[in-house]
C-alpha positions in Angstrom: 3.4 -82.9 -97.1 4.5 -79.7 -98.6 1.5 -78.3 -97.3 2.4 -79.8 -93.7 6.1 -78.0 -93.9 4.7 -74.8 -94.9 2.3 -74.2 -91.4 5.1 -75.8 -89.7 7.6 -72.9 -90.7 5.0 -70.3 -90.2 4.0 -71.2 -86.8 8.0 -71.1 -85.9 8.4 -67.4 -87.4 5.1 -66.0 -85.3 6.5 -67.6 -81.9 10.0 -66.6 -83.0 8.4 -62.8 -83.4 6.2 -63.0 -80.0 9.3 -63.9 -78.7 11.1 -60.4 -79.8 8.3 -58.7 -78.4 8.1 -59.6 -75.1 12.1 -59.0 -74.7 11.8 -55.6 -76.5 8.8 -54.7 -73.8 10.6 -55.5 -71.3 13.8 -53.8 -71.8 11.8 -50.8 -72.2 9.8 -51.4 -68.6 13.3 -51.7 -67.2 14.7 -48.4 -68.9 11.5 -46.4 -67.6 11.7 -47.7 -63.8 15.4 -46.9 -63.9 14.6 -43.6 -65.3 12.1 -42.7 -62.7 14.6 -44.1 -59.8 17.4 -41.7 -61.4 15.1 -39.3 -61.7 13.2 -39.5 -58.1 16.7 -39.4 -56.2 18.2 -36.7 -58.6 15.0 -34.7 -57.3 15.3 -35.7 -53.6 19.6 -34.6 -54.0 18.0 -31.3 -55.2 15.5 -30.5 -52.6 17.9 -31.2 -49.8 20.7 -29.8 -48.7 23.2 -30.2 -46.0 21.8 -27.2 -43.0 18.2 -27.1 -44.3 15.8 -27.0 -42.4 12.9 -29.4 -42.1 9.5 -29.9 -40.8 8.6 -33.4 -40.7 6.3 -36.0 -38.7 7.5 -38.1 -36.0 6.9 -41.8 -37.6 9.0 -44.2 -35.0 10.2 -43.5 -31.6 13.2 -46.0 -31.0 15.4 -46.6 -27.6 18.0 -43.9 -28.6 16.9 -42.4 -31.9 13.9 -40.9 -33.2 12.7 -41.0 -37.1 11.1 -38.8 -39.3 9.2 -38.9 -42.4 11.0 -36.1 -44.3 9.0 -36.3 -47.6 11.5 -37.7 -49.5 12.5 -41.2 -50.2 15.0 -41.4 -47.0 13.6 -41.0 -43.7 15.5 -38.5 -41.1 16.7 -39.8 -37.9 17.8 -37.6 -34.9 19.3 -38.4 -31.6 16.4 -39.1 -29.1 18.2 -37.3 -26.1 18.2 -34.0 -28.7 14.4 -33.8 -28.5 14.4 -33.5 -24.7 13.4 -30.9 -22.9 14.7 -28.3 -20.2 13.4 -30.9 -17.9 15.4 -33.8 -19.6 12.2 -35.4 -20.3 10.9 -37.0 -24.0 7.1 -35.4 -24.5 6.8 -36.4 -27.7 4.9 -39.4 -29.4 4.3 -40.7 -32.8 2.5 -38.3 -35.3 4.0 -34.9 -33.8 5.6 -32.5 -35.8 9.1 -31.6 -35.4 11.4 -28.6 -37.0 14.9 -29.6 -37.3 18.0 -28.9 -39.8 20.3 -31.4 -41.6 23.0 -32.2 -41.1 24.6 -34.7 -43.3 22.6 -37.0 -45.8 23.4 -40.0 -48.1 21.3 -42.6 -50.1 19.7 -44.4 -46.7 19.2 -41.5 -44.3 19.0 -38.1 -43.7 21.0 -36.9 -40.2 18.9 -34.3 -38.5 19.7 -32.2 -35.3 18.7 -28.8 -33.5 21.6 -27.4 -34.4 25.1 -27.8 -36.7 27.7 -28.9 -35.0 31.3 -30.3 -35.0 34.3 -29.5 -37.8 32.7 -27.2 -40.6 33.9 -25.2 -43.4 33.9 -22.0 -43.5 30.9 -21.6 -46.5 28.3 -24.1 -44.2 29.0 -20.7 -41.2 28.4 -18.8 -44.3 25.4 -20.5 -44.9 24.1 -20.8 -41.5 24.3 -17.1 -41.5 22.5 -16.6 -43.9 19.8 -19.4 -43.3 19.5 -18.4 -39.9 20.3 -22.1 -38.9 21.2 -23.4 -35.4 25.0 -23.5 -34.8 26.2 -25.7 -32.0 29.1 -23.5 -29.9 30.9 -23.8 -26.7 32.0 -20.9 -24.5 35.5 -20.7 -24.3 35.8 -17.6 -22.1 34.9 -14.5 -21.0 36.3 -11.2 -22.4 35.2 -7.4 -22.8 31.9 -6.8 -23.5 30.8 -11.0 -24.0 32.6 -13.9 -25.0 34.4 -16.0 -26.8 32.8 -18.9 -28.5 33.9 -22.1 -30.2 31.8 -22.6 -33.2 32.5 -25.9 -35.7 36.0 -25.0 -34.9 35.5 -20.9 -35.6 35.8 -18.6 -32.8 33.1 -16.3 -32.5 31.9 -13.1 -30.1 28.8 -13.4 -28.2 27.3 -10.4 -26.7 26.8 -10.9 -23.1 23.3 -9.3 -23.7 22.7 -11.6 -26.6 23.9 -15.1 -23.9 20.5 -15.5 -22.2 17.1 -14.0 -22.2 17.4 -13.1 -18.6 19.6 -10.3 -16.7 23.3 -12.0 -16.6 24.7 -11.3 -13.5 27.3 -13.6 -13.4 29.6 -14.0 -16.5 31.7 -16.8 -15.4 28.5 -19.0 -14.7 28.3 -19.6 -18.5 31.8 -20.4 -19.4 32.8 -24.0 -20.4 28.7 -24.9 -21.3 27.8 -25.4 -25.0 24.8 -23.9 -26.3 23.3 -23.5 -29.5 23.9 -20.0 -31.3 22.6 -17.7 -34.3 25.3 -16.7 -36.4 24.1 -13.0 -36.4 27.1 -11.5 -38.5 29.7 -13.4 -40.8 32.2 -11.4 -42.8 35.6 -11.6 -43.5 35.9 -14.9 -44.8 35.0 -15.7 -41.4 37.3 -13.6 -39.2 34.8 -11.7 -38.1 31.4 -13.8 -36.4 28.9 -12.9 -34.0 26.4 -15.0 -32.4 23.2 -14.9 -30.6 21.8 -17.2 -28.3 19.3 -14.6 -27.2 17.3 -14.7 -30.8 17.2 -18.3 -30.8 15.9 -18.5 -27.6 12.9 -15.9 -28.1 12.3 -17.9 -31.0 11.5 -21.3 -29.2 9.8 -19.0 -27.0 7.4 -17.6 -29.7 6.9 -21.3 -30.5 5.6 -22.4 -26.7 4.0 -19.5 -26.3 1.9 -19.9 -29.6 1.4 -23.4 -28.5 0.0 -22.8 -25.4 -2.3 -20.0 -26.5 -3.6 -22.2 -28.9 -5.0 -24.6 -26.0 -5.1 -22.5 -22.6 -8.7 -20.9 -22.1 -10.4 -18.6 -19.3 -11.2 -20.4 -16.5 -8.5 -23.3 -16.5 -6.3 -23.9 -13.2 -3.0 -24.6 -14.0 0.5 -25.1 -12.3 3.0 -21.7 -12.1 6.0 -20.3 -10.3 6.1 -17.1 -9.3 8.9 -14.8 -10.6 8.0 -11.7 -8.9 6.8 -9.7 -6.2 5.0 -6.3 -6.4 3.0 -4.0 -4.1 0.1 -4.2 -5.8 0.3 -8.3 -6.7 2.6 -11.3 -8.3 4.0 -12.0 -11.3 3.6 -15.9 -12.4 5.0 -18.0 -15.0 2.4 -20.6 -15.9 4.5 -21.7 -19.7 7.4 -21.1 -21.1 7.6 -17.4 -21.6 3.5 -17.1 -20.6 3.2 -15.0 -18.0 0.4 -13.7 -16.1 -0.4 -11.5 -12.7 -2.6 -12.0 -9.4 -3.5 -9.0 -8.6 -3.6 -8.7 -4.7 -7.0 -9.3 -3.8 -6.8 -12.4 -5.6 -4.1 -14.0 -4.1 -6.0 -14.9 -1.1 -9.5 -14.9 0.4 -7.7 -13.1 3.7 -7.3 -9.6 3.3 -3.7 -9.0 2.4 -1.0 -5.9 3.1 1.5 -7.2 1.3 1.8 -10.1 -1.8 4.6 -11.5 0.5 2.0 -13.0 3.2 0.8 -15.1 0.8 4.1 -16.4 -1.5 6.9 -16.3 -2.3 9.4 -15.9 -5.2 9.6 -19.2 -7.1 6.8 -20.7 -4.6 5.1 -23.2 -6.9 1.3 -22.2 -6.9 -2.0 -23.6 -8.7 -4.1 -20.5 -10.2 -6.7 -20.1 -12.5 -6.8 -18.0 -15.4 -9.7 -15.4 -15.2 -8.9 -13.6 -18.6 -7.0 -13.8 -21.7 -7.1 -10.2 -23.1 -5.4 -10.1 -26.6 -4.2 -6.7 -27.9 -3.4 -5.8 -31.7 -0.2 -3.9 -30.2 1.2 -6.9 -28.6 1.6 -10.6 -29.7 1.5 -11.3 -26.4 -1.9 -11.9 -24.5 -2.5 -10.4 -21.3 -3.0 -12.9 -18.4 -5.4 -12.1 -15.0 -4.9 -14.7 -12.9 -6.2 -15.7 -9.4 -4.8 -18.5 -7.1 -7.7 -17.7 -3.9 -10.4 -19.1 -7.1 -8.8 -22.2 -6.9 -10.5 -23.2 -3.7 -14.1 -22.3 -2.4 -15.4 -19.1 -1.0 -15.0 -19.1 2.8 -18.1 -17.2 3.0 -20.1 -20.3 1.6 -19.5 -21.9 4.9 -19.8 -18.9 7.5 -23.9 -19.4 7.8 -23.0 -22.7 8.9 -20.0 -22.0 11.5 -20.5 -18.7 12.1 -23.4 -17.6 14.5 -25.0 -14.5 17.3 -23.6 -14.8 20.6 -20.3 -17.5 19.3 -16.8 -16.2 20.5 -13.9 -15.6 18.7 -9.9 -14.7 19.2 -9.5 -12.6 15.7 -6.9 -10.9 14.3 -7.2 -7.0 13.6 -6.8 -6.6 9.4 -7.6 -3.7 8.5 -7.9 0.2 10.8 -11.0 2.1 9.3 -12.4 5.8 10.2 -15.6 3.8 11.7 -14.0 0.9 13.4 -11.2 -2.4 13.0 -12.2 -5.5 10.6 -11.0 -8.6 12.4 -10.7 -11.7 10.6 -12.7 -14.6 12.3 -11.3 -17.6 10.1 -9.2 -17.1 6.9 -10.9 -15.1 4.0 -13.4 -13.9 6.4 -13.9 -10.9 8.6 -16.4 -8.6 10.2 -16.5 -5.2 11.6 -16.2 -3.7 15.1 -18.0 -0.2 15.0 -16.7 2.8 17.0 -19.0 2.0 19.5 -18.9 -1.4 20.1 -15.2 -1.2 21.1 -15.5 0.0 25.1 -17.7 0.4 28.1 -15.2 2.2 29.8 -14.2 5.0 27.5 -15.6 6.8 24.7 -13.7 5.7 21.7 -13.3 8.4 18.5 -10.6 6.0 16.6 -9.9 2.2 16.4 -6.2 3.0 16.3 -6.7 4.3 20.3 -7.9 1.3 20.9 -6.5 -1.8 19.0 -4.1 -2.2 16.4 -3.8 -3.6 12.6 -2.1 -7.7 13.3 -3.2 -7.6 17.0 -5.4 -10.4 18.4 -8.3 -9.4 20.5 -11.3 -11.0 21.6 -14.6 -10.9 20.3 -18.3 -11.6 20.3 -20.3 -11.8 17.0 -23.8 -10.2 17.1 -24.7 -10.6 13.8 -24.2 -12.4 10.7 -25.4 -11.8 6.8 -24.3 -14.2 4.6 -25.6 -13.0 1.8 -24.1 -9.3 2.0 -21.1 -11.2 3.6 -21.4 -9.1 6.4 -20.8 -9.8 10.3 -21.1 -7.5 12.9 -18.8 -7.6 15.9 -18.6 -6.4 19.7 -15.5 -6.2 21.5 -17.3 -4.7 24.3 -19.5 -7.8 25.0 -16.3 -10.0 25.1 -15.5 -8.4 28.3 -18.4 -8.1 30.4 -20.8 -5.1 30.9 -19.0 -3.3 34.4 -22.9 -1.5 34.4 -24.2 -5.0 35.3 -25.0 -5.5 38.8 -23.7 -1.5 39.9 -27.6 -0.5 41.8 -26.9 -3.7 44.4 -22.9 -2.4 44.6 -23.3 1.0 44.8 -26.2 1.8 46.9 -27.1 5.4 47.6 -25.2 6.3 51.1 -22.4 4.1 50.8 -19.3 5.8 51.1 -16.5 5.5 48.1 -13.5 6.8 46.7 -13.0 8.3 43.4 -10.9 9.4 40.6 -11.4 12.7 39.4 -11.5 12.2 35.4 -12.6 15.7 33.7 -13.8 19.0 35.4 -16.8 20.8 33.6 -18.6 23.7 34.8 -21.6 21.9 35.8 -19.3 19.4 37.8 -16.8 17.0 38.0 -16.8 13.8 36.4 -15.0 11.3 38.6 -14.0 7.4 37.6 -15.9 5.1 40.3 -14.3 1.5 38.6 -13.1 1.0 35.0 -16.2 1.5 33.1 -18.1 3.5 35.6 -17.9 6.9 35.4 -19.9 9.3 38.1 -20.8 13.0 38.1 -20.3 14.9 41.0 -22.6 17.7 40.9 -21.0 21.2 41.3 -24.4 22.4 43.4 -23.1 19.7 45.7 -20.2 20.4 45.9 -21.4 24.4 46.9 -23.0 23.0 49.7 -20.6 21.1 51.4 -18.5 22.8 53.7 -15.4 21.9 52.2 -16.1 23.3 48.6 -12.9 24.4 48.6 -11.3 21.5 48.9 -13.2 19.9 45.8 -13.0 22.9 43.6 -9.3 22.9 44.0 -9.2 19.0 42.8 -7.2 18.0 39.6 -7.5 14.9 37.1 -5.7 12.1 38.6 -6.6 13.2 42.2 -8.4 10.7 44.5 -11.8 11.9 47.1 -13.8 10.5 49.3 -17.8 10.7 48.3 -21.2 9.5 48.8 -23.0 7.3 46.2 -26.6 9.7 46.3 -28.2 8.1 43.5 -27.4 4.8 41.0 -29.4 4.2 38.1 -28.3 0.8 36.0 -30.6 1.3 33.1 -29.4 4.8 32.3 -25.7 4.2 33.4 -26.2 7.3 35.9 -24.3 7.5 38.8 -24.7 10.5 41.0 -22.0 11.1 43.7 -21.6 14.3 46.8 -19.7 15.3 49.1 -19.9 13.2 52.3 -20.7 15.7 54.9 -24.2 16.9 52.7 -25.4 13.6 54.2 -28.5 15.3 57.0 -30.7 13.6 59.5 -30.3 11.3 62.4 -28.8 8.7 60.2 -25.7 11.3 59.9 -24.2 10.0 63.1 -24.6 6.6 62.9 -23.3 6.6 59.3 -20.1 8.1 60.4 -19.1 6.3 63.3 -19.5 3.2 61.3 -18.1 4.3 58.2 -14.3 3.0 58.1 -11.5 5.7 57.9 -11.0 5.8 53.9 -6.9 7.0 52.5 -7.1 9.9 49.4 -4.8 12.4 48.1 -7.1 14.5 50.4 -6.2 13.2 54.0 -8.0 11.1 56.4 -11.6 10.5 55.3 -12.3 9.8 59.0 -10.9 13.1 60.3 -13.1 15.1 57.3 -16.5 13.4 59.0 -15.5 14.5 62.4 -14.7 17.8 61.6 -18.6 17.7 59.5 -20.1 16.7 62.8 -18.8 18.9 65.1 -20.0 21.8 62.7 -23.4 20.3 63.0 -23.4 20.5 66.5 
């Protein structure tokens, strides 16, 4: 029995000490987990601050609010509308990365924004000073040299140079708008702020610029507006603050004398980049770009349309020393040489004959795609006047004549426009009214004789009428019709030839 007691009593005092155990164990589990907890949120109290800034990951987009995963143990959350862009439209998406400053914080959350803004004390300017942090400001007015801006209920100076990144031309077009500013100086307990929108805005700048660099690449086609006009090409914006230029000759497969025949400023244009060029001087790459490479070569499609003998009504583009280029369809063009410009004159410049933007008429005679090269006649467009002229003029047949040039071997006289005669100064010494010829000016008008007309060698060969001999004499000149000159009755000069005969 005593025996029976005794385990009894010992079994109690080992349950009674298991018991002890377990509740010393696990007061000390709950000590440690509320030391950590202390401890983890006296550590997250330390590492943020009220107008930090912080880079975090976008983990939930919501309806009006977006939140992010701020490395501590309370997530951020920041207005949805804040994250918009110029555009007013929400780009990103779950996983970006975000940089954005604090604003307030307390145990559940962590307010972030752009920018600080509303009521503020006079040490969170301080500190925004000195952190460089956003400041949310309104312009209040304009006054000498800036203006005056609201700031968390501070009034600051703004530089007008310091407002925008572009030219301000006018002042009053900013008043009344809030903006977010860089408090550039703070002293005076505050009495004395300026601010800067201008450095914030290069900043985000910098940003898009670095993050376009980081994905743009030779030979992509992308959207642009163009900014500016020069003589020698056009200045586009393709990105925030990424700018490029077309040079001229690649704004368009037409030849171009001016950029503005092919845009215009703030025209919205597709263009392809043709080179990044990065200098150690400057953080900023140089752009060539080329909006005529965004289509196809014209010239791949001239052997096809373009053939010997077709037609066209082209304009003159371009005046050369050897002849006019005249564009046949857009981006392509041949040449008319010196010589394929008249029949009816001898031509010694293109600018005697045509004009740079006039439309003319011509005939292609050759093509060579592969030299892009066509040949041109403006000439053959009109007709050959030399065609047919042995069955018109036909030696004997009495005419009347312009006198165009005299030379000491005879006079050159205009028979139609395009025909040109030579009136031979032996001739004229035989005929008995040499005078008469010798004494003629260019512009005058004479009766002649066609003596010879040869169509191959575009020869004609004229005379006086009265050298005319033989039996056919009379006969020619009572039939011949009296003929009107400068010089008198055509009809009274044969008489006065045949009575001399007799």
């Amino acid at each position: 029995m005593e025996d029976n007691l005794k385990d009894s009593e010992s079994e109690n005092r080992e349950s009674e000490n298991r018991e002890a155990e377990d509740r010393e164990s696990t007061d000390q589990e709950e000590e440690n987990f509320a030391d950590l907890l202390e401890s983890y949120g006296s550590k997250i109290s330390d590492d943020i601050h009220t107008g930090d800034k912080i880079e975090g990951k976008i983990i939930s987009i919501g309806e009006k609010h977006v939140y992010i995963d701020t490395g501590s143990k309370s997530d951020g959350v920041v207005d949805k509308d804040e994250l918009k862009n110029d555009k007013d439209e929400f780009t990103y998406k779950e996983g970006d990365h975000v940089t954005l400053f604090v604003v307030s914080l307390n145990e559940s959350e962590i307010i972030l924004s752009r920018a600080l803004s509303g009521a503020g004390s006079v040490s969170m300017l301080e500190d925004a000073s000195h952190s460089r942090t956003p400041v949310e400001g309104k312009v209040a007015s304009v006054i000498k040299g800036g203006f005056n801006v609201e700031i968390m209920g501070k009034r600051a100076f703004c530089p007008v140079s310091q407002i925008d990144i572009k030219y301000v031309e006018e002042m009053d077009e900013y008043v009344g708008r809030t903006f977010n500013f860089i408090i550039t100086r703070f002293s005076e307990g505050g009495k004395n702020i300026v601010v800067s929108r201008r450095d914030l805005l290069e900043a985000q700048l910098k940003e898009k610029r670095e993050q376009f660099f980081s994905q743009a690449a030779e030979g992509d086609i992308v959207k642009g507006r163009v900014t500016k006009l020069m003589p020698y090409g056009a200045f586009i914006e393709i990105a925030p603050g990424v700018e490029g230029m077309a040079h001229i000759s690649e704004l368009s497969w037409s030849r171009l004398e001016t950029p503005g025949e092919a845009v215009s400023v703030d025209d919205i244009v597709n263009v392809k980049i043709l080179k990044i060029e990065r200098k150690k001087d400057s953080e900023i790459p140089k752009l060539s770009l080329s909006m005529k490479h965004t289509s196809s070569d014209p010239w791949d499609l001239a052997e096809n349309t373009i053939h010997a003998g077709d037609q066209f009504t082209g304009k003159v583009v371009r005046l050369a020393p050897f002849g006019a280029f005249v564009e046949l369809t857009p981006g392509v063009d041949g040449l008319v040489h010196l010589s394929e410009m008249s029949y009816t004159k001898r031509v010694l410049k293109a600018e005697d004959v045509v004009s740079q933007g006039e439309m003319i008429q011509v005939v292609v005679k050759s093509v060579d795609p592969e030299k892009k090269r066509i040949s041109l006649s403006m000439k053959d467009a009109h007709g050959d006047p030399w065609t047919g002229a042995s069955k018109k003029y036909i030696p004997g047949s009495l005419i009347d004549v312009i006198i165009e040039k005299k030379e000491k071997f005879g006079l050159f006289a205009e028979v139609e426009l395009g025909i040109t005669g030579l009136i031979p100064s032996s001739s004229v010494a035989k005929s008995s009214r040499a005078s008469v010829f010798n004494s003629l000016k260019p512009g005058d008008s004479i009766g002649v004789m066609v003596e010879k007309t040869d169509e191959e060698q575009r020869r004609i060969t004229l005379v006086p009428p009265d050298l005319k001999e033989g039996d056919d004499w009379k006969q020619f000149a009572e039939s011949a019709k009296p003929v009107k000159s400068s010089m008198g009755d055509m009809g009274s000069i044969l008489m006065d030839a045949l009575k001399k005969k007799k």
